[in-house]
Structures are given as C-alpha cells and as structure tokens.
C-alpha positions as CSV (number, residue, x, y, z in Angstrom):
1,X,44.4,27.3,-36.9
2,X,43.5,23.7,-37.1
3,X,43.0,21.7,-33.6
4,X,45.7,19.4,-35.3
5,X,48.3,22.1,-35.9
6,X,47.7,23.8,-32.7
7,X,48.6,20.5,-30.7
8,X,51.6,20.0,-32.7
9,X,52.6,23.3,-31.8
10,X,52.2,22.8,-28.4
11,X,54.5,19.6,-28.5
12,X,57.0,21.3,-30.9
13,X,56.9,24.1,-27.6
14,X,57.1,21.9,-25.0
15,X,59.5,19.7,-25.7
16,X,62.4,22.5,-26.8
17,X,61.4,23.6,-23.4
18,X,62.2,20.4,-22.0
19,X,65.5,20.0,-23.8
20,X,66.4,23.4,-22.7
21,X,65.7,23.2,-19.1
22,X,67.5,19.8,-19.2
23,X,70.6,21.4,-20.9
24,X,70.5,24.1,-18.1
25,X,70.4,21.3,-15.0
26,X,73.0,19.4,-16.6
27,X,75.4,22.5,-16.5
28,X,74.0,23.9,-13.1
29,X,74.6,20.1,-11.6
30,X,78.5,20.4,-13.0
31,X,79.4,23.6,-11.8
32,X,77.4,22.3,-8.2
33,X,79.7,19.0,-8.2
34,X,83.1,21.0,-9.3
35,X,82.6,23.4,-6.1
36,X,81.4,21.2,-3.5
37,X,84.5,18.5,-4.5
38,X,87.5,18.7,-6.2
39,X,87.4,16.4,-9.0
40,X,90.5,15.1,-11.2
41,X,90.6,15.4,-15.0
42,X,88.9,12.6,-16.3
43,X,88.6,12.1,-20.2
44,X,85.7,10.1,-20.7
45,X,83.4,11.9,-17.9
46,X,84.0,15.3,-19.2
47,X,83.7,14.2,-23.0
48,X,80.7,12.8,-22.5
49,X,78.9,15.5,-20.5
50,X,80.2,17.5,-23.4
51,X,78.6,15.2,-25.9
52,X,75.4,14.7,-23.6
53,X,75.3,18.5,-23.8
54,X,75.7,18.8,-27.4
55,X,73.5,16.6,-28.5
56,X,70.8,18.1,-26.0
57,X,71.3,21.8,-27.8
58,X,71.0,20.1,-31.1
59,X,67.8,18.4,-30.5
60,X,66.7,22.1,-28.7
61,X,67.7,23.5,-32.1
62,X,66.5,21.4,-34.6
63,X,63.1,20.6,-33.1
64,X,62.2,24.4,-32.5
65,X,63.3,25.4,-36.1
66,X,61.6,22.5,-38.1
67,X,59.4,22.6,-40.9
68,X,55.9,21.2,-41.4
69,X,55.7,17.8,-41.6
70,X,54.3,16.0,-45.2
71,X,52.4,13.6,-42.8
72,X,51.4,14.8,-39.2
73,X,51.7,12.2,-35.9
74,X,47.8,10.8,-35.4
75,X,46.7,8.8,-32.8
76,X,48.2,7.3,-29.2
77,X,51.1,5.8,-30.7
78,X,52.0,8.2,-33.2
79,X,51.7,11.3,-30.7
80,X,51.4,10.6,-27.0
81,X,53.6,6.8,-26.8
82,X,56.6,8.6,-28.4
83,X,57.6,11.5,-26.1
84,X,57.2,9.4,-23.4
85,X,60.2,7.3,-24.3
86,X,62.0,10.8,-23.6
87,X,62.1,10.4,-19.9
88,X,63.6,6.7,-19.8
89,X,67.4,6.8,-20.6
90,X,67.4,10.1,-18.8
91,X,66.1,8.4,-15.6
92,X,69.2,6.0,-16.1
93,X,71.3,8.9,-16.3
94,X,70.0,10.8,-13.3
95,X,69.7,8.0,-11.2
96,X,73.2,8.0,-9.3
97,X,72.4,11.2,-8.2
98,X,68.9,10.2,-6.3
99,X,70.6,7.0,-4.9
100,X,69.6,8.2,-1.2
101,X,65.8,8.1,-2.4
102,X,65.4,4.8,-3.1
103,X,68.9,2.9,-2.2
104,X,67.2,-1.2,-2.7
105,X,66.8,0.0,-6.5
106,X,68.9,2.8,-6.8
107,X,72.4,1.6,-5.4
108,X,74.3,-0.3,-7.5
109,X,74.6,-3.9,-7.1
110,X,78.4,-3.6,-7.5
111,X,80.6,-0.6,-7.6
112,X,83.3,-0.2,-10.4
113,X,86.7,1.2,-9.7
114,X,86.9,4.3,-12.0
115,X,90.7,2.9,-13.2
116,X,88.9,-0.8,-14.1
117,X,88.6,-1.9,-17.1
118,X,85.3,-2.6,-17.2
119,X,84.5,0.8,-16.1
120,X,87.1,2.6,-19.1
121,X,85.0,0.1,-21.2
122,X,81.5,1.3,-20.3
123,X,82.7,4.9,-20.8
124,X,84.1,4.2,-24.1
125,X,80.4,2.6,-25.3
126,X,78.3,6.0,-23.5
127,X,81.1,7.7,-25.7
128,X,80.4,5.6,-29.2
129,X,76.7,6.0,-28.3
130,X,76.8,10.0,-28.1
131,X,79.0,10.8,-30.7
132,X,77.0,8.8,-33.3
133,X,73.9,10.6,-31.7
134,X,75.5,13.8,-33.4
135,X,76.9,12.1,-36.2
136,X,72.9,11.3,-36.8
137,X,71.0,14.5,-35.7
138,X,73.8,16.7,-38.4
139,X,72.3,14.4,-41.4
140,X,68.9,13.7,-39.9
141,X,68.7,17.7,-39.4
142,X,65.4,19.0,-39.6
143,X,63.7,15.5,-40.4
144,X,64.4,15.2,-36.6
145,X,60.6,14.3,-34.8
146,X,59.6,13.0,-31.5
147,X,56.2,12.5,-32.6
148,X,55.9,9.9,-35.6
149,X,56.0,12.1,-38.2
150,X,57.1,12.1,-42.0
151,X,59.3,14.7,-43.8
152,X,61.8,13.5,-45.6
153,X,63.7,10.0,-46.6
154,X,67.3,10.6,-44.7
155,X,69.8,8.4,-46.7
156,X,73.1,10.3,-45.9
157,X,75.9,9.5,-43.4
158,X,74.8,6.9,-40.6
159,X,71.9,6.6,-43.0
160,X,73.4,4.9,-45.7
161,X,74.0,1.2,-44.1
162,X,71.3,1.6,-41.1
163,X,67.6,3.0,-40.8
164,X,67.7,3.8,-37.1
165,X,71.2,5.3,-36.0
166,X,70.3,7.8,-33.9
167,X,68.1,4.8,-31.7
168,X,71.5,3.0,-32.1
169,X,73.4,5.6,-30.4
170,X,71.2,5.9,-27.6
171,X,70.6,2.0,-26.9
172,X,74.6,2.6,-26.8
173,X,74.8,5.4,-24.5
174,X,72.1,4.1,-21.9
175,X,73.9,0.8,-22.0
176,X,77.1,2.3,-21.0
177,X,75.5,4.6,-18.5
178,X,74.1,1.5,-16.4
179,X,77.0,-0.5,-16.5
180,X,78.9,2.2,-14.7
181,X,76.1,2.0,-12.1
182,X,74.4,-1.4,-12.5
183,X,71.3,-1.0,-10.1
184,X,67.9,-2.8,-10.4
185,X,66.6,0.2,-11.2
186,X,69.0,1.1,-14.2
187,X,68.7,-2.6,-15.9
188,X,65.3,-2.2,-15.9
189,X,64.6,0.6,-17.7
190,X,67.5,0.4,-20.3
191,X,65.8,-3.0,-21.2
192,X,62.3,-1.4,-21.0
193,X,63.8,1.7,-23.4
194,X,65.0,-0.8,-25.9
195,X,62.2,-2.8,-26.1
196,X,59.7,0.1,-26.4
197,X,62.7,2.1,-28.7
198,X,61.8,-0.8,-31.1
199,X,58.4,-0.5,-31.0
200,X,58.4,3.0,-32.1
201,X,60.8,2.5,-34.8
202,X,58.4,-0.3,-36.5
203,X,55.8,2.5,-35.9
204,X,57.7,5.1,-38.1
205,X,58.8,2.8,-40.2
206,X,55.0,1.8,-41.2
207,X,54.3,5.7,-40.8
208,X,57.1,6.3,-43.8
209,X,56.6,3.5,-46.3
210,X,52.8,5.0,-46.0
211,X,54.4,8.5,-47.1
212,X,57.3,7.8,-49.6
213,X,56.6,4.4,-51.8
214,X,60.4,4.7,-52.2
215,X,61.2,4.2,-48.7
216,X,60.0,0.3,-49.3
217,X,63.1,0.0,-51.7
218,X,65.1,1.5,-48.6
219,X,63.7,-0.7,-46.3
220,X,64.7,-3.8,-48.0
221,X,68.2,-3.0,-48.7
222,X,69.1,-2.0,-45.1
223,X,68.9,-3.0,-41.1
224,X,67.5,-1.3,-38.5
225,X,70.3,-0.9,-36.4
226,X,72.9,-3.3,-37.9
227,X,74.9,-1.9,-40.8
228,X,75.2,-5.4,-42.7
229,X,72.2,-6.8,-43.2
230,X,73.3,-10.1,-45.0
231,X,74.8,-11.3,-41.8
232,X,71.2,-10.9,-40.2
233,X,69.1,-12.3,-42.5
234,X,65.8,-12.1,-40.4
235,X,66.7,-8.5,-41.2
236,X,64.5,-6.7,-38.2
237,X,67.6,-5.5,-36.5
C-alpha cells in the first residue's frame, strides 16, 4: 500500500475514533449531570444535545464508510491544518464545564438568566446552526472530508444557493454556544475558528476548481456562506 494511502487511512481511523469517543462523553456527561441534579425540561438544551449528538454519529458514519477520494489531501494545509480546526468549537463547547481550571478566562463575563431573552435567543442560533449541520452532512454524504480532499461536486439541498453550509451551521452553533457563556476564553476562539474556517474553505475551494473545471461555473454563481450573492457583490462570503 502506498505511503499516501496508508496515512489517509490512519486519518480516516483516527478521527471516526475521535467522533466516537466524543459521542460517548457527551452521553456519559448527561446521564453524570441528570443524577447528580435534578434538572427541569428545557427544549432548547435537550434538542440541541440531541442535535450535537446526531450530527456527531453522522460525521462517525460517513467518514468511516467513504470512498476514495478523485484527488487525495497533500501538504500542511491540505492534511495536517484541517483536522486541527476539529478541536476549536468543541473547546467552546466544553468550556463551562472546566470553569474551575482557569476561572480569569473561563467564567463568563456575564451570566444570562436561562428565561432571558437573549439567552432563548442564543439557543435558538446553536439550534439553526446544528440542524443545518444535518441538513448538510444528509446531501454532502460521503463527499464529507476533514482533510482537503476532492470527490464529488455537491449541488443538492443547502448546496444549491451556498458553497459552504455545513461551515455555516457551525459558525452558527459556536456563535450561539458562547453567547450563552461569553468568557474571554469562548470569544476568542469562536473568532479564531471563523477566521481559520475561512481559510480552509478558500483552500478547498482552490483544491476543487483544480479537480472539476465545472466547479468554476459553480463558483461564480453562488456565496460561500450567503445564499444571495447579488446582495454581496464582493461575493467571498
């Protein structure tokens, strides 16, 4: 087997690994919270940690049942600079729990009542974000990479009006997530993930007009995350 194929491999393992050990603390950390307090229905918390679930098993799924790619991640930026990107919005989402570490950058600089409207607000955004994280990974299927990779052009669904909707869904989610706990910490890195989010898509993107000559024609007709690209007409976003 080529030196190549084997490191993809290794990736393709490791990372379904990660999403599944990830999936299994996020359930072992609810059943922990339910017994140790009792804690009142809440819509948005427990649609979301279903959705945050979901979307976990799907990436699990997809990623450990793909195909070979038409053109394989080379380089720093195409293999090593993506699954790094991984760990940042789920350090945003973690970080409430690990306040006691690191309270100056942990704590939040203000606490939201859970009936405020600010804080139904930010749950409805974490709720936008995730649910058009699934919306994307059921038409992005097995074209689904971490690595910048090329397999196919997906112009279905979310597709049709957007290039990026999956990155969309998570700048959503992440957003939400630290405006319910605002710390230095949290606005930090959701900036950091966006701006290094959008680097990586401008990596794919060069990655896929390279591959399919009729991704240019795509490229020109849609945003990346806007769906109405003649109301942005420096048409990057």
């Amino acid at each position: 087997m080529p030196q190549q194929d084997i490191k993809e491999e290794f990736f393709q393992i490791s990372i379904s690994l990660f999403f599944s050990i990830y999936i299994l603390h996020k359930i072992i950390q609810r059943i922990d919270l339910c017994q140790k307090q009792s804690i009142p229905f809440d819509f948005f918390n427990w649609a979301n940690w279903i959705l945050v679930i979901f979307t976990f098993v799907i990436f699990a799924f997809i990623y450990a049942f793909r195909g070979p790619a038409i053109s394989k991640a080379k380089g720093f930026k195409e293999v090593c600079f993506p699954p790094l990107l991984i760990f940042i919005p789920i350090l945003v989402y973690e970080s409430i729990h690990y306040i006691s570490l690191y309270p100056s950058l942990l704590k939040p600089l203000i606490f939201l009542r859970t009936d405020s409207l600010l804080f139904i607000f930010a749950n409805g955004v974490i709720l936008l974000g995730n649910a058009l994280n699934i919306y994307s990974l059921l038409h992005l299927r097995k074209s689904f990479s971490i690595l910048v990779q090329a397999r196919n052009v997906v112009q279905s669904g979310p597709y049709r009006g957007i290039r990026h909707p999956l990155y969309l869904g998570e700048f959503l989610a992440t957003i939400g997530f630290m405006m319910t706990a605002p710390s230095i910490f949290n606005l930090l890195f959701t900036f950091l993930f966006i701006f290094l989010q959008n680097i990586r898509a401008k990596i794919e993107e060069q990655k896929l007009v390279k591959t399919f000559p009729e991704y240019e024609d795509y490229l020109k007709r849609t945003n990346r995350y806007f769906p109405i690209k003649q109301a942005f007409k420096w048409g990057s976003f």
